[in-house]
N, C-alpha and C positions, 0 to 999 in steps of 0.2 A: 859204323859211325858215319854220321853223314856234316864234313862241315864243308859251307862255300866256302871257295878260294879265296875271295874277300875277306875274310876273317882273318886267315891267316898272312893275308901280304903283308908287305912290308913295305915302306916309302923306300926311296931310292935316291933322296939327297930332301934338302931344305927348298922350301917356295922361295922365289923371289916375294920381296917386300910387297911389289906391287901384289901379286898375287897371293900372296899371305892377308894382305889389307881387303882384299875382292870376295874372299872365302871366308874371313871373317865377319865381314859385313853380311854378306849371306846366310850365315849362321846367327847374327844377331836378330836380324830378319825373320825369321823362322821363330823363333823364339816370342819377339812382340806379335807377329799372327796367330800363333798359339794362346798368349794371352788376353787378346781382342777377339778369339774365339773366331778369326775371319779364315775356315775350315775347309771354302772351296780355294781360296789363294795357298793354303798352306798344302794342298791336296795338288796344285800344280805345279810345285816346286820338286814334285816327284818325277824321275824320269816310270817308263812306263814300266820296267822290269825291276821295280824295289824290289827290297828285301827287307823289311823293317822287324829287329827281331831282338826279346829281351828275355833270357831263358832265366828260369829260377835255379838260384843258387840254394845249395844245400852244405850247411855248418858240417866240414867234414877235417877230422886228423892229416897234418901237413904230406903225412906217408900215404895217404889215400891220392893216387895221381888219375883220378876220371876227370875225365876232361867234360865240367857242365857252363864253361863258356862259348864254347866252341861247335855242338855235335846238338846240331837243330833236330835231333829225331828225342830227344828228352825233351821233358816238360818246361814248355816256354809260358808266360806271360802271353807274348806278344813272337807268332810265326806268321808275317802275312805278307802278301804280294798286294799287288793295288788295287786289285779288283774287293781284299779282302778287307785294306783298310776303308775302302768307299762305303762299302754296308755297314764299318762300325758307323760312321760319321754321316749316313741316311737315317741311323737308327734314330738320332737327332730330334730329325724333324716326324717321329713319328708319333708323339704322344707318350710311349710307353718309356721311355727313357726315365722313370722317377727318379733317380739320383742324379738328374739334371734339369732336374723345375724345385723350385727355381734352380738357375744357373749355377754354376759352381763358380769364382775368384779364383783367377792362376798368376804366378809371378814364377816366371823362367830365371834364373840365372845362368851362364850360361861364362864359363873361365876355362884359364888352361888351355886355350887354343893351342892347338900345332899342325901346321900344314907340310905335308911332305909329296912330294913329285912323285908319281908313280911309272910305271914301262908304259904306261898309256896315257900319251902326251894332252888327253884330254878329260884324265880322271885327278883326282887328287885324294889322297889318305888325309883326312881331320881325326884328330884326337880332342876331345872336350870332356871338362865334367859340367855337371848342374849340380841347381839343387832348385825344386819345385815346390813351392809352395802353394797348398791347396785351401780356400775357405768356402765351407757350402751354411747354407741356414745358419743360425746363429754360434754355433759351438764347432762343426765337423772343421778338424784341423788339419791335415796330412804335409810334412814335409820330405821329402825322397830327395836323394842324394844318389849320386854315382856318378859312370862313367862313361862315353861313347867313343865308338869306333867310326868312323863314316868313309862313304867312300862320295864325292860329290865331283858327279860328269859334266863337262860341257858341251851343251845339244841347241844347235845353230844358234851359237853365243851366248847360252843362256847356262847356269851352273843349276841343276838340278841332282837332288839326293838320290844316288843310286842303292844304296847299302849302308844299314846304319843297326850295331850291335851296342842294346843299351845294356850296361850291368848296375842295379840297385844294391847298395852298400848296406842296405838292413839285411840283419839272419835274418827278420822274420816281418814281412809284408800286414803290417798291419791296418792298414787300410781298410775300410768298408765297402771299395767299389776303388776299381783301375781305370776311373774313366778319363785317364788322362796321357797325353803323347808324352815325348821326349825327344 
């Protein structure tokens, strides 16, 4: 089983306000660039060793203890480093993108904020849910729901997303096409 140690940390006390308000902000941030679809600013808010990662859950009995939030060697959504996020969001501007001509309508929500201090006096643990609202062509709906993990570094003053584990709240992905962040 393979999980990063980022998954598993744990904060180590509460942000100051100031810095609870700084990470907040940033995470709102993030959010309205996703919905303005502005894909190289949001693509810089990455430090360079992400981890950007949303593994599929499976409807399983409470006595079933396999761990599918945690152990990035099962079936993910979303397993990718930056290099890996870059070519989804090239694929863009390549023409062949059909489920993005026209453009798709995004609306992030983005609640439940909690900032916690980490043993690395320049990372911080985020906890947030969303819920993502999707409209393509006239009728395609999609709303997603869940939960994130993040881990967001500070890299010569600047808070960039180092580690971020999304879990979707539907059994069952119904979706036409995932072309969308979290």
């Amino acid at each position: 089983m393979s999980i990063p140690a980022y998954i598993l940390e744990q904060g180590n006390g509460t942000a100051s306000l100031e810095e609870f308000k700084e990470v907040e902000q940033r995470v709102y941030r993030e959010a309205r660039l996703l919905d303005d679809e502005v894909y190289e600013d949001w693509f810089d808010m990455m430090t360079e060793d992400i981890h950007y990662f949303m593994p599929g859950i499976e409807t399983r009995y409470r006595k079933d203890k396999t761990d599918q939030l945690n152990d990035t060697s099962r079936m993910a959504y979303y397993n990718d480093n930056k290099e890996e996020i870059k070519k989804r969001l090239a694929r863009l501007d390549t023409g062949t993108a059909w489920s993005e001509d026209p453009s798709t309508r995004y609306c992030h929500l983005i609640t439940n904020v909690e900032v916690e201090t980490t043993n690395n006096p320049d990372e911080y643990l985020v906890y947030s849910n969303f819920l993502v609202y999707r409209n393509r062509v006239e009728r395609d709906e999609d709303t997603l729901i869940g939960s994130r993990k993040d881990i967001w570094r500070r890299e010569e003053g600047v808070l960039k997303l180092a580690r971020r584990r999304i879990v979707l709240k539907q059994s069952v992905l119904i979706s036409k096409n995932l072309n969308v962040y979290f």
